[in-house]
DRENZA-150434 format. One line per 2 residues: their letters; for each residue z negated, y negated, x negated of C-alpha. Coordinates in pm, whole numbers, plus 50000, padded with zeros to 5 digits. Each point is the difference from the previous one (the first is absolute). Example, Ala and Ser with C-alpha at 12.3 -4.5 7.8 and 13.67 -1.06 7.14 Angstrom:
2
AS = 49220/50450/48770 ~ 50066/49656/49863
***
This chain:
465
XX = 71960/66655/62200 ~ 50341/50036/49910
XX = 50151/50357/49859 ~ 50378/50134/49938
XX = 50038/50241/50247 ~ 50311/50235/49995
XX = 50133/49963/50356 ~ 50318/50146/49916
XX = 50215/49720/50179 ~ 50028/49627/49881
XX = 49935/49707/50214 ~ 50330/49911/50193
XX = 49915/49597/50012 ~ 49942/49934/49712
XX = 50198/50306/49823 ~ 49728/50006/49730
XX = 49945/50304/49783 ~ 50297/50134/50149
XX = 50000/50335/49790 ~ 49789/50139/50279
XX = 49648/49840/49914 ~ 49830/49738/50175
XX = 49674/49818/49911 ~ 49724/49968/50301
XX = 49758/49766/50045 ~ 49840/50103/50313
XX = 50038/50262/50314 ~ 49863/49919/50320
XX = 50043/50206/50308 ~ 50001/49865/50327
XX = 50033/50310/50259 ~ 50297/50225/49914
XX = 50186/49776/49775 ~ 49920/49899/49674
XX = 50024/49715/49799 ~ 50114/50028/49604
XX = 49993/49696/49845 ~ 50215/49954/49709
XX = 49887/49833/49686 ~ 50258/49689/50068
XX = 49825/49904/50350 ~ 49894/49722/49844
XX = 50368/49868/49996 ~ 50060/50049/50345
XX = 50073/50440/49927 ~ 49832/50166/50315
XX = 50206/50143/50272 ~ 50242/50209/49778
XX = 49689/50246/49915 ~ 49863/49968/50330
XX = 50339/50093/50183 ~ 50067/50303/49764
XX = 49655/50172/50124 ~ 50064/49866/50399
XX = 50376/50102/49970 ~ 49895/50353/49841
XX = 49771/50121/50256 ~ 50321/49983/50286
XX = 50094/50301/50154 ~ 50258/50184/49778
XX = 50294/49970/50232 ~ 49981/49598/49899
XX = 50018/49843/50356 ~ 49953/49687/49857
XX = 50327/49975/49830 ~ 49879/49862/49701
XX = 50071/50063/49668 ~ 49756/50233/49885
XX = 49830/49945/49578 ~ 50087/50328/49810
XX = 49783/50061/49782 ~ 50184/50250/49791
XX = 50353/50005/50065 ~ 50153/50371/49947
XX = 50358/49928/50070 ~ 50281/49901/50290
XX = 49900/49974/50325 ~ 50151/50282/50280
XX = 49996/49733/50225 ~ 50175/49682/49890
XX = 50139/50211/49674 ~ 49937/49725/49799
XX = 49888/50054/49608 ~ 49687/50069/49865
XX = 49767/49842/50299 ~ 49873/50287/50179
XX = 49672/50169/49913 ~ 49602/49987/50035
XX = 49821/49755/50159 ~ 49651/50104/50051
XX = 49823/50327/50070 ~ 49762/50026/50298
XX = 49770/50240/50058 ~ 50237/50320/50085
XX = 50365/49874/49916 ~ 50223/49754/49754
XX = 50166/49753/50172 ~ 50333/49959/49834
XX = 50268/49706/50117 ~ 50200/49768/49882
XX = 50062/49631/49857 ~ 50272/49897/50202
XX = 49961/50193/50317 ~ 49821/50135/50280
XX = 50053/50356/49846 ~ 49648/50206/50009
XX = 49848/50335/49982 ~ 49664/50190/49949
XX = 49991/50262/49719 ~ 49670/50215/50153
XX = 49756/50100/49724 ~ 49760/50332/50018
XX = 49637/49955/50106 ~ 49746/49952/49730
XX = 49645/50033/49987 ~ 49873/49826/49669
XX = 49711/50083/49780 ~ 49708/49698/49964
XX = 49860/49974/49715 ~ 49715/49707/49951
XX = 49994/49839/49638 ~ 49674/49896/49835
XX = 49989/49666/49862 ~ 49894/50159/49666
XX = 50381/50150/50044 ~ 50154/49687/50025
XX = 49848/49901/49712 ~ 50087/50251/49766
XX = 50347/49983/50142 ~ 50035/49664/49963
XX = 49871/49930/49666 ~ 50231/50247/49862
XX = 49799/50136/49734 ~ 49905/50367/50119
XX = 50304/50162/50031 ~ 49868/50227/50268
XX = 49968/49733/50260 ~ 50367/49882/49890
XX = 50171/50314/50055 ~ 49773/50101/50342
XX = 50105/49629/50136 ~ 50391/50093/49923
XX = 49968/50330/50182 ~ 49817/49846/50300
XX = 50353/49707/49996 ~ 50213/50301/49977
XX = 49840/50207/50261 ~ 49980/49676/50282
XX = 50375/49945/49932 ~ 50038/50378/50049
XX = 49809/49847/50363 ~ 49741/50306/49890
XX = 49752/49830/49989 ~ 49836/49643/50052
XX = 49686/49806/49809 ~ 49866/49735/50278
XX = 49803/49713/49795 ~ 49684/49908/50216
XX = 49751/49647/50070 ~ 49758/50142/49747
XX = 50327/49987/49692 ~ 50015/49695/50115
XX = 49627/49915/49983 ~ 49930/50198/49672
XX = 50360/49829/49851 ~ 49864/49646/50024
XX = 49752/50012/49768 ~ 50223/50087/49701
XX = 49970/49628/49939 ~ 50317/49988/49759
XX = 50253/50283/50101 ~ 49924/50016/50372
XX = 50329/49828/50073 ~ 50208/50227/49817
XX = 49787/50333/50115 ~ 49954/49927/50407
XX = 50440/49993/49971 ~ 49993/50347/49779
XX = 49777/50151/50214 ~ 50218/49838/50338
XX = 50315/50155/49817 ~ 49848/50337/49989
XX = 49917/49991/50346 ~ 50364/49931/50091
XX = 49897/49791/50281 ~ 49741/50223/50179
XX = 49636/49869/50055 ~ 49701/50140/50170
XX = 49805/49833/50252 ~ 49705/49799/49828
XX = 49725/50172/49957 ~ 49801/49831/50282
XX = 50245/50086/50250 ~ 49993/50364/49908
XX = 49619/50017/49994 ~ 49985/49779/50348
XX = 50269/50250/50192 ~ 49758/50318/49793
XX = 49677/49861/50161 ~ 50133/49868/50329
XX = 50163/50318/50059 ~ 49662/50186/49960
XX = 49839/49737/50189 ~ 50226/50056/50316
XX = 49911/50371/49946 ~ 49627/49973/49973
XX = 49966/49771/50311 ~ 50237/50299/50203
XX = 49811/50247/49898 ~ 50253/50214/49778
XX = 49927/50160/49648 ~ 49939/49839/49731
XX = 50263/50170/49748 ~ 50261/49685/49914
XX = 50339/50086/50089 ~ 50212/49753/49705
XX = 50290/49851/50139 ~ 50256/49931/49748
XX = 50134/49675/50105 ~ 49664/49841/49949
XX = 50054/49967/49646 ~ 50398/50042/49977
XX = 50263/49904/50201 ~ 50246/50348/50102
XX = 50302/49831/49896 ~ 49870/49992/49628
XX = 50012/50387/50036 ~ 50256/50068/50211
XX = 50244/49760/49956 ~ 50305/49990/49698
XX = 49909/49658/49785 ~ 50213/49710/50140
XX = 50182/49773/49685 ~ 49740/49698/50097
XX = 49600/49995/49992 ~ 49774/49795/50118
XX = 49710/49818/49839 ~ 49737/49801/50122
XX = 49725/49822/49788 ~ 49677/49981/50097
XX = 49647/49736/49884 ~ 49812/50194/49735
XX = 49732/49800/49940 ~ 49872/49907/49699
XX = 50058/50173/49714 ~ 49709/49917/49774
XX = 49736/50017/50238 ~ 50166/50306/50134
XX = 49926/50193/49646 ~ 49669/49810/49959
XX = 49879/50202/50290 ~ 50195/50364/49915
XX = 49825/49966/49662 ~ 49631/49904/50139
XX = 50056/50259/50321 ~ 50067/50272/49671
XX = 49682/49881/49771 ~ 49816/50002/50308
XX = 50080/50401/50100 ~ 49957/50116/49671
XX = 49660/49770/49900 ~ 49884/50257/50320
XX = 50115/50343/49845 ~ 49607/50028/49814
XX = 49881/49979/50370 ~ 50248/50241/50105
XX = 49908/50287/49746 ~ 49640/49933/50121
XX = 50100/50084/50377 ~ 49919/50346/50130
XX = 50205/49923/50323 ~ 50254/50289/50054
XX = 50377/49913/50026 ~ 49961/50064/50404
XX = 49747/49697/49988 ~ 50206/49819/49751
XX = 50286/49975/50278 ~ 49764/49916/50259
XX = 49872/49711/49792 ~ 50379/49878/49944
XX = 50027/50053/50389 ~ 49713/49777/50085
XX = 50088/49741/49741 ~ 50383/49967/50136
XX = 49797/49995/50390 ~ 49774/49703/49935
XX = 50335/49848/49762 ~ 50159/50023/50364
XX = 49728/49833/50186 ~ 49881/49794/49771
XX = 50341/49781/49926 ~ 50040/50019/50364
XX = 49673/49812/50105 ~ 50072/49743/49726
XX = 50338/49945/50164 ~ 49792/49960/50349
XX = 49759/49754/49829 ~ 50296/49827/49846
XX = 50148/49939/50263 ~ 49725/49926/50287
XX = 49905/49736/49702 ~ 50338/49824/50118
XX = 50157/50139/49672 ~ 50357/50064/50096
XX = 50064/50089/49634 ~ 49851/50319/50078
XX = 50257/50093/50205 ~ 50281/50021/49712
XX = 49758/50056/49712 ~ 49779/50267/50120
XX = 50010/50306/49767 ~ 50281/50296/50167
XX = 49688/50219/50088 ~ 49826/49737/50224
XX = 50366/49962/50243 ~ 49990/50402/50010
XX = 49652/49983/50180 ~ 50154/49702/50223
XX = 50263/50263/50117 ~ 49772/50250/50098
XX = 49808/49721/50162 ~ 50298/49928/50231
XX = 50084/50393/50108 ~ 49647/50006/50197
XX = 49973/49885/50297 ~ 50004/49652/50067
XX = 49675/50017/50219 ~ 49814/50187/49734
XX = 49767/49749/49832 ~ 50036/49926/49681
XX = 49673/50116/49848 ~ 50081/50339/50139
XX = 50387/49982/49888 ~ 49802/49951/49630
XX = 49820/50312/50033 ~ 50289/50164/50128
XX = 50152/49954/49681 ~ 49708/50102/49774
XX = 50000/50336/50151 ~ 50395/50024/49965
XX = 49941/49898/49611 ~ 49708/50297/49966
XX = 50251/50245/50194 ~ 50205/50242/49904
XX = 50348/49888/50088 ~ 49868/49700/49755
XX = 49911/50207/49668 ~ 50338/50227/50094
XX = 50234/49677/49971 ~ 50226/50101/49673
XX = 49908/49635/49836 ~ 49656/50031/49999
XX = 49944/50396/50001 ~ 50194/49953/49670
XX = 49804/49667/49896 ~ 49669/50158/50024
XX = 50071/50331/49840 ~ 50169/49841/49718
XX = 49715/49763/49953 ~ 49751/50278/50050
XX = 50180/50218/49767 ~ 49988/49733/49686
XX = 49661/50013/50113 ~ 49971/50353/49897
XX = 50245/49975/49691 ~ 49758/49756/49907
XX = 49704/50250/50053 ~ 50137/50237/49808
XX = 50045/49825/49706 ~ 50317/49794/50027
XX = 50011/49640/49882 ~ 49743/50017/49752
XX = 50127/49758/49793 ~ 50035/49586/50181
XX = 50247/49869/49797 ~ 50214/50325/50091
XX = 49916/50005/50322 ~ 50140/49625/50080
XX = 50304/50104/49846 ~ 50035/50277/50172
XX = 49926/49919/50329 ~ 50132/49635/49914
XX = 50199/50005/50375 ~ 49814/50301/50156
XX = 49927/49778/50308 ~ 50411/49923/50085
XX = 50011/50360/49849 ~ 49850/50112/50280
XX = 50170/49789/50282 ~ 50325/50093/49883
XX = 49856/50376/50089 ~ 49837/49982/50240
XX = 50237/49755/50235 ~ 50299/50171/49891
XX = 49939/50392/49895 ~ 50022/50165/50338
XX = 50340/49864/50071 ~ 50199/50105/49699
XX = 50155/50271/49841 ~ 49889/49966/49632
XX = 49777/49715/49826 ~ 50005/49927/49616
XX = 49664/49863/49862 ~ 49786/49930/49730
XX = 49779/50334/49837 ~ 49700/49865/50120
XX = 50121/50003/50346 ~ 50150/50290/49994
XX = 49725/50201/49909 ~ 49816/49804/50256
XX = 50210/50078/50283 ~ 49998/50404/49885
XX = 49657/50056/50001 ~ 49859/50195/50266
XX = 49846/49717/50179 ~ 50305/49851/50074
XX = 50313/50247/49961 ~ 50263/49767/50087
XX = 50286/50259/49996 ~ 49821/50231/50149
XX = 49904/49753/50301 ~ 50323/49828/50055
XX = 50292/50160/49798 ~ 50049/49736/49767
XX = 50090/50116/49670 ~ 49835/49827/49685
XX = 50153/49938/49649 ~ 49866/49785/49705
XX = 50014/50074/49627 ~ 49800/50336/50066
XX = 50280/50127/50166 ~ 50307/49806/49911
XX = 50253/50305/49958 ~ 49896/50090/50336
XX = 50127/49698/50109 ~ 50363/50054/49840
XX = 50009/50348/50164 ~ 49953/49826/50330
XX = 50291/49751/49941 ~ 50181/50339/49878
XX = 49926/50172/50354 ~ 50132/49692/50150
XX = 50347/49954/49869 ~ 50034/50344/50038
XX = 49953/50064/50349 ~ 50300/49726/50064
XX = 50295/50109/50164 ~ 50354/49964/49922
XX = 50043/49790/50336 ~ 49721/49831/49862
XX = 50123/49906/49667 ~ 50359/49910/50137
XX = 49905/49749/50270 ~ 49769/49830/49656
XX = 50299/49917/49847 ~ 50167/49903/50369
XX = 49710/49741/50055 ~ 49996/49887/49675
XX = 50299/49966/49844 ~ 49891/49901/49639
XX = 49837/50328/49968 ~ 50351/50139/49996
XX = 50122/50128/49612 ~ 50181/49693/49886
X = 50404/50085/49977
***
């Protein structure tokens, strides 16, 4: 897919674009270098972009002795004293480093430490924001830009954007870049890593005997530099297969007609919400096993298909599979893991402790006379089941989450109390000036060290002369 991107420096081959924007066509990373391609590699244009990421990442005393790509030239250098070719390269992580066109003239400027705010963005966000037409979404979407310049705060896109993105069949390649602009570069881990690292984590604890309270680990769903780290000129961006689209939404619409064709069976049920989550617990167990035995039939049947087509949930069994012992037979390795999957450490894992209390608490929406109406009801709950992978992959690990009013009252009634559980603040429509007073709280609490080294990393937030 090709996007403009706004890399702030133009492509020194082929000197296209040269008022400071470049067009990419693809990143790829290959260990700690990475690759931008510029839109002209087609005519031969690939090393300039490359070199200007390898070059910037040098120490900042320049061993190398080569000329280093300003990116925004702020006047004569104090080294060579030549005119108007000293200034900003890049920033990286804790500093600037600032040098010179012409010679081997370089210095840090060190910034302040910084501890930004995540905040997770519905898809029903991006939406409004990107259609324009609700003026709420508009001017929240500004604020959020202003606030990650201010390197406040940062809005990571995530695997399930991605997923939920493809199947707007005729704007998806103008909303997946919108929503990759907002993120400013930072992505979360997919959603099967985080869930994998959740489980595995709780598996290694189960098998040594320790409690079964999850102890979230940040970095499973967010790289520290993201947080930690002032924004660097460049971003990366790496496309991934989506499948496709049209089956994709065939399925999200027959998965929704399915749930709520059930809802008459569901106001018949006199299970209490403590058996409702046991239900969802035993239906995510034999999920687990059951994918998992296909996978060993698949593949005992000489299927080697299985081993790269095999549904995420089936390889999460194999792991546990290979952390017993190698002399344990296999049959007993199985039942090892069914009484892991009724433990516990298992229902305590934040993806599915949140799963099956959100699920069991429609349940009892539904019971109490919610969704009456089918038509309605589709609507409403028209992406409840990405709805509620976005929540419950993601919650625990951020600061604040905007969503959708159904979800939000979801995720405050008392069977699930997200905020109460893991800090994370909700906002939707039902709260939306709450939401501005956060921002509010945020720019506040910046300090004048703060705000000066803003306008020393980036330069064209400086009041123009």
């Amino acid at each position: 897919m090709q996007a403009w991107q706004q890399v702030l420096c133009a492509c020194q081959r082929c000197e296209q674009n040269g008022n400071g924007h470049a067009q990419l066509d693809e990143v790829r990373t290959d260990g700690a270098l990475e690759w931008r391609l510029c839109i002209q590699v087609a005519k031969g244009c690939w090393e300039g972009v490359r070199s200007r990421v390898a070059r910037g990442r040098r120490a900042a005393d320049n061993k190398s002795g080569e000329d280093m790509l300003v990116t925004y030239v702020l006047g004569n250098c104090p080294g060579c004293k030549q005119e108007n070719c000293f200034g900003n390269v890049d920033v990286y992580g804790d500093h600037v480093l600032q040098g010179c066109q012409h010679c081997r003239y370089s210095h840090g400027l060190t910034l302040p430490p910084i501890r930004k705010k995540v905040i997770y963005l519905d898809q029903f966000f991006f939406s409004g924001a990107f259609r324009g037409g609700n003026e709420r979404f508009v001017q929240a979407a500004e604020r959020i830009a202003q606030l990650a310049e201010d390197q406040l705060i940062v809005a990571p896109y995530s695997s399930i954007h991605e997923d939920e993105t493809h199947l707007w069949r005729d704007h998806a390649d103008q909303l997946y870049p919108f929503i990759k602009q907002a993120s400013r570069g930072a992505e979360l881990e997919r959603a099967s890593e985080v869930e994998r690292e959740q489980l595995w984590r709780a598996f290694r604890a189960w098998l040594a005997g320790g409690p079964p309270e999850h102890v979230l680990d940040m970095e499973d769903a967010l790289e520290k530099e993201h947080i930690e780290d002032w924004d660097g000129y460049v971003r990366i961006e790496v496309g991934g297969y989506l499948g496709d689209p049209q089956f994709l939404a065939q399925l999200k619409r027959q998965s929704v007609e399915a749930l709520v064709d059930g809802f008459p069976g569901w106001r018949q049920s006199q299970r209490t919400f403590d058996e409702d989550v046991a239900a969802e617990n035993m239906a995510a167990a034999q999920g687990f096993i059951g994918t998992y035995l296909e996978f060993v039939l698949r593949v005992g049947r000489g299927d080697i298909d299985a081993l790269f087509e095999s549904p995420a949930m089936a390889m999460f069994v194999q792991g546990f599979m290979f952390l017993l012992p190698d002399e344990m037979p296999p049959d007993e390795k199985l039942r090892r893991c069914w009484q892991f999957f009724a433990s516990d450490h298992f229902k305590l894992v934040p993806t599915q402790w949140l799963a099956s209390h959100m699920f069991a608490t429609l349940k009892a929406q539904v019971k109490a006379g919610s969704y009456i109406n089918r038509e309605r009801a589709l609507n409403r709950l028209s992406g409840v089941f990405f709805d509620i992978k976005h929540i419950s992959i993601y919650a625990p690990y951020v600061d604040a989450f905007i969503m959708d009013q159904p979800m939000a009252e979801l995720v405050s009634h008392p069977g699930v109390r997200l905020t109460e559980r893991y800090g994370t603040r909700v906002f939707s429509l039902n709260n939306w000036d709450e939401l501005f007073a956060w921002f509010d709280e945020l720019e506040a609490g910046m300090s004048a060290e703060h705000r000066r080294c803003v306008l020393d990393a980036y330069p064209y937030r400086r009041p123009q002369q």
